[in-house]
C-alpha positions in Angstrom: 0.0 0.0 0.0 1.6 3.2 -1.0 2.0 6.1 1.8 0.7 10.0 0.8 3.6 12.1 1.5 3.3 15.7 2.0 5.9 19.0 2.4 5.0 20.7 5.7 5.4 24.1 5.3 5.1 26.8 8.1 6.4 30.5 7.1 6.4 32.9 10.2 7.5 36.8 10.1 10.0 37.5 12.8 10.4 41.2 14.9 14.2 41.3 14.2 17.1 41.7 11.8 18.2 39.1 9.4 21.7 38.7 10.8 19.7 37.6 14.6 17.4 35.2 13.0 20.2 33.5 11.2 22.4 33.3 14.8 19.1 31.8 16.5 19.5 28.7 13.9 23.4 28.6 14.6 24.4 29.3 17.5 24.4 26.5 20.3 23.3 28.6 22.9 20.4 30.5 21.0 19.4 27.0 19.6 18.7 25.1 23.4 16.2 28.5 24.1 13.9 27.3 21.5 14.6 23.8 20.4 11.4 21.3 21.5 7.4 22.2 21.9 6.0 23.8 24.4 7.4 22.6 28.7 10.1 20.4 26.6 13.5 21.8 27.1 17.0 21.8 25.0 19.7 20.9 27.9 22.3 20.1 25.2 22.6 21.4 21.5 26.4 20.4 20.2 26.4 22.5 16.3 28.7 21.9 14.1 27.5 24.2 11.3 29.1 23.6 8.1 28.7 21.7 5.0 28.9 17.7 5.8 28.8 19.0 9.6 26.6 17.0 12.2 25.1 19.1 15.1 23.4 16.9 17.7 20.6 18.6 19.8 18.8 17.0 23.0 14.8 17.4 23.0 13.9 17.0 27.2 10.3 15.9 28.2 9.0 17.7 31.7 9.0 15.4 34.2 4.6 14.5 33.9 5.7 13.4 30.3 8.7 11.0 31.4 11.1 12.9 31.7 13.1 11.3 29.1 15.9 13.0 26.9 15.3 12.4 23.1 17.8 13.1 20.5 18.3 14.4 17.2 21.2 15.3 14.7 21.2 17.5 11.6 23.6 16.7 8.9 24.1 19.9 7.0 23.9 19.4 3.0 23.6 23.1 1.9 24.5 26.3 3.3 24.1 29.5 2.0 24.8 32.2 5.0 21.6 34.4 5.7 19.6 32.7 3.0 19.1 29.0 3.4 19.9 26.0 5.3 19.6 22.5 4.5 19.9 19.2 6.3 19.0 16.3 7.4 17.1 15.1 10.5 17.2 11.8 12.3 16.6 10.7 15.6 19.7 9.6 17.6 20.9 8.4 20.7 22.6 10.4 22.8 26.2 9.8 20.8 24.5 10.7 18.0 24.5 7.5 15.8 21.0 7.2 14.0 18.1 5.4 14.8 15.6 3.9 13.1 12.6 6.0 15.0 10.2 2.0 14.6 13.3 0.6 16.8 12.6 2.8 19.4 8.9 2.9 19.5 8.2 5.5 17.3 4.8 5.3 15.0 5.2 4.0 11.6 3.9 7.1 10.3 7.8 8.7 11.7 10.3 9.3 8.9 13.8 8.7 8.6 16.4 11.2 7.1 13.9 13.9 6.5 15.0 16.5 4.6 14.3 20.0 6.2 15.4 23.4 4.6 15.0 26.9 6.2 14.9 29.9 3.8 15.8 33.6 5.4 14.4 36.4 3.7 15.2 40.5 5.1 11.6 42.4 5.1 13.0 45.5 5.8 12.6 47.4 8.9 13.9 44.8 11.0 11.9 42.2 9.8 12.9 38.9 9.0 10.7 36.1 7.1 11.8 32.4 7.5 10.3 29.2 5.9 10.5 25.8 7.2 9.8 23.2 4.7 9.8 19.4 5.8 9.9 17.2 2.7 8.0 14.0 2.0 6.4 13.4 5.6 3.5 10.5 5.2 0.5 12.2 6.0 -0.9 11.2 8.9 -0.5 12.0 13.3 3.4 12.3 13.5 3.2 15.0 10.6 0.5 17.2 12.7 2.5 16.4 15.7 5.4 17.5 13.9 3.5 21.0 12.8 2.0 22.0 16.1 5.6 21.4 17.7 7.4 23.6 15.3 5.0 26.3 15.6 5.7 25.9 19.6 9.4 25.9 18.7 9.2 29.1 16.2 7.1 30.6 19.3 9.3 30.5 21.6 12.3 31.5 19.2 10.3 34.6 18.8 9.8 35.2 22.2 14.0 34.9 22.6 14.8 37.0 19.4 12.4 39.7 21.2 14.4 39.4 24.2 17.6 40.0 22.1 17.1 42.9 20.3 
């Protein structure tokens, strides 16, 4: 039976320059303010931005959801500084090898090496818009889960990019 896949797709208008935007995908510290859904926290994000680079970030669950630390890398394919970033996300353990997400539990409906780019693009006036496009997800609960926690995310990346400015 074949699977419907979908791109999400989620564009959001930022109150900040450019330059800040862009740090708030790069920089380690930036990155564990905003990484996970709403009362998850980020306790370790290791980046290693660059072409062929592998960053490995820690998603934590408050303790009424288990408590449990889940990882993630991104293997950067494409980088083109304040315009786009590419890469490619897997779940991990927590030396960052890949795992396949059924061997740990995961829905069937959970892709491997999903393909994620983020495009940058300078309003004016301190504005910055940025577009973050998941490739290919099967349709179905782990792609809506997948939405509603990366609006969370880019909510609370708003809420630090306000702090920063």
């Amino acid at each position: 039976m074949a699977t419907t896949t979908k791109d999400l797709v989620i564009t959001r208008v930022f109150d900040a320059p450019l330059p800040l935007v862009w740090k708030a995908w790069v920089d380690p510290e930036m990155i564990k303010q905003w990484w996970g859904p709403d009362l998850f926290t980020c306790p370790f994000a290791k980046i290693d931005f660059r072409v062929g680079g592998t960053s490995l970030v820690c998603m934590r669950a408050p303790k009424e959801f288990g408590g449990q630390d889940m990882y993630s890398t991104w293997k950067y394919t494409n980088i083109v500084p304040l315009e786009r970033i590419e890469y490619i996300h897997n779940l991990a353990d927590k030396d960052g090898n890949t795992l396949d997400p059924a061997s740990i539990g995961m829905p069937a409906d959970f892709p491997q090496n999903l393909l994620n780019a983020i495009t940058f693009e300078d309003l004016g006036n301190g504005k910055t818009k940025v577009t973050v496009t998941e490739y290919n997800w099967p349709v179905g609960q782990m792609m809506k889960m997948s939405e509603v926690g990366k609006e969370q995310c880019l909510n609370k990346m708003a809420t630090i990019l306000e702090e920063q400015r």
